[in-house]
N, C-alpha and C positions, 0 to 999 in steps of 0.2 A: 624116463617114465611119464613126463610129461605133467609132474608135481611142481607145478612155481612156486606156490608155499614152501613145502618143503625145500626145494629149492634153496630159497629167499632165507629161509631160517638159518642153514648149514650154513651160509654163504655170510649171514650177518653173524655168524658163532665164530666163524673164519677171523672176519676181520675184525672183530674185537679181541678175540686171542691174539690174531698180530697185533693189535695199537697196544696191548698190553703186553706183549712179549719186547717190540720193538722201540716204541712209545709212539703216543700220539702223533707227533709232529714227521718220524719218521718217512722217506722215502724209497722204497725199496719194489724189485721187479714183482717179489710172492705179494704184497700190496696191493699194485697196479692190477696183476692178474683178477685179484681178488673182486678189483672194482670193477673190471669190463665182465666178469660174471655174472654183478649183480647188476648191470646192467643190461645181460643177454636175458634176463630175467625181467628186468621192467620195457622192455624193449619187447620181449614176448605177451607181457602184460597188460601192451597198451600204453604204458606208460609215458609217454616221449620224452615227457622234460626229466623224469629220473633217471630212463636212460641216457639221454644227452647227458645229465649231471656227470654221471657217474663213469661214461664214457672220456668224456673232458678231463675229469678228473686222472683219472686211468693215464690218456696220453701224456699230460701234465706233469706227474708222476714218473711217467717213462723217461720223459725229454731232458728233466730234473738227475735220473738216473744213468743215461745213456749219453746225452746231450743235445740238443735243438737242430744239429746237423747231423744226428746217426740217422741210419737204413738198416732196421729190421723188418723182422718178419710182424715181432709184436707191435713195433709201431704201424705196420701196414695194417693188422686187424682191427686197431684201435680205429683209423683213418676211415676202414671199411665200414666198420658200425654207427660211426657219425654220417657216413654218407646215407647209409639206410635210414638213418632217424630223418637228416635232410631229407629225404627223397619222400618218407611218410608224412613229412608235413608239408608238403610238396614246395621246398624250397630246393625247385631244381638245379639250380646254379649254384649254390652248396653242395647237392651232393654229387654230382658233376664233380667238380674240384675234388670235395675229395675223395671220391673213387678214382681218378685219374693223380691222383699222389701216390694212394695207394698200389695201385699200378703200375709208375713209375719206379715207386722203391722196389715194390715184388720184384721187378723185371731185372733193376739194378742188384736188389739182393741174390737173386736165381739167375742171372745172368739170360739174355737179351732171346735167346732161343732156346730158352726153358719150355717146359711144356708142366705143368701141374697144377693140381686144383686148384689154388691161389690164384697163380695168374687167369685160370677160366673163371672164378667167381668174378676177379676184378672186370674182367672182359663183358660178362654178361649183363653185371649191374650197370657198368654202362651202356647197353642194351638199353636195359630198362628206363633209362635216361630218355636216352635218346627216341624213342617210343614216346615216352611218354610225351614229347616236346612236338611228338609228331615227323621226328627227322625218322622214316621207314627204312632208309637207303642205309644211314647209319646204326640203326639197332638190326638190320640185318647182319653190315657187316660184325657188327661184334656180337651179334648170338651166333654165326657161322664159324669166326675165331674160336670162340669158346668150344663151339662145337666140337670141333675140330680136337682143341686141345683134351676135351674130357674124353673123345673117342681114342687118341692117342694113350689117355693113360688108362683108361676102363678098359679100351676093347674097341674095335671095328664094333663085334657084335653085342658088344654087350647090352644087358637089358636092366635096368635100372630111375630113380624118381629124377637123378638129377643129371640122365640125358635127358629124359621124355619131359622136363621142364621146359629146357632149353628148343628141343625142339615142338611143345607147344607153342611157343614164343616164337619163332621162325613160323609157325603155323599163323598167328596171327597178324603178321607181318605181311605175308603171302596175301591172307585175306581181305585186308583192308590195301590190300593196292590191286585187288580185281583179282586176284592170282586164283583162282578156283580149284584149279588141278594141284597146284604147288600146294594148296594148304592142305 
């Protein structure tokens, strides 16, 4: 609904009922989850260093729980939201890294010629990367990957925000290298 307050309240009711159900010191995945919540929250917010916090926190938690060498799905969304905070504070060479871990695991989790929204998110943000660094050639290739993939699981034709993103972004890719008719 687009209530971050709200939000932000349930989410802090959450995680004090856990440090009180579990205790304080506890580390556990409903936790973890807990904290990349309330950091898609301060992350929505504006916030960067609360999300970063609470992101950090999160994977921290996870690695503690799973171990520093697992590959899931929840450590690749943790990896993800830290590269978006990177990427907002324009430390591109952070979020570089870690969308491309993120990606690595997805691919290794869902194995190498998966096709689903994970792997196109990871695919795109590195787009964005790459764009934003000015590499054209390279935030093509990975918005057309992406593309590709979300056509695969949406639909040849489907019609939707988060193809017409993607291929905004291939629009202005097109544009800024003279491509007039392509964009």
């Amino acid at each position: 609904r687009g209530d971050l307050s709200g939000a932000a309240s349930k989410y802090e009711e959450a995680l004090s009922m856990q440090h009180h159900v579990y205790g304080v010191d506890a580390q556990n995945t409903n936790l973890a989850s807990t904290l990349n919540n309330l950091g898609n929250v301060c992350y929505d917010r504006g916030d960067l260093s609360g999300a970063a916090s609470k992101y950090e926190e999160s994977l921290s938690m996870q690695h503690h729980v799973y171990g520093v060498d697992a590959q899931n799905t929840n450590l690749a969304s943790s990896l993800n939201n830290l590269g978006s905070v990177c990427r907002s504070r324009g430390d591109l060479s952070g979020a570089a890294s870690k969308y491309e871990e993120a990606l690595s695991m997805r691919r290794l989790v869902y194995g190498v010629d998966a096709q689903n929204t994970d792997l196109a998110m990871s695919l795109h943000n590195l787009g964005l990367v790459c764009y934003d660094r000015g590499d054209l050639s390279g935030a093509a290739s990975k918005y057309e990957e992406s593309l590709s993939m979300k056509r695969h699981v949406y639909g040849v034709d489907a019609q939707n925000t988060v193809l017409a993103v993607t291929l905004n972004n291939l629009g202005n890719v097109c544009y800024n290298r003279g491509d007039l008719s392509g964009a």
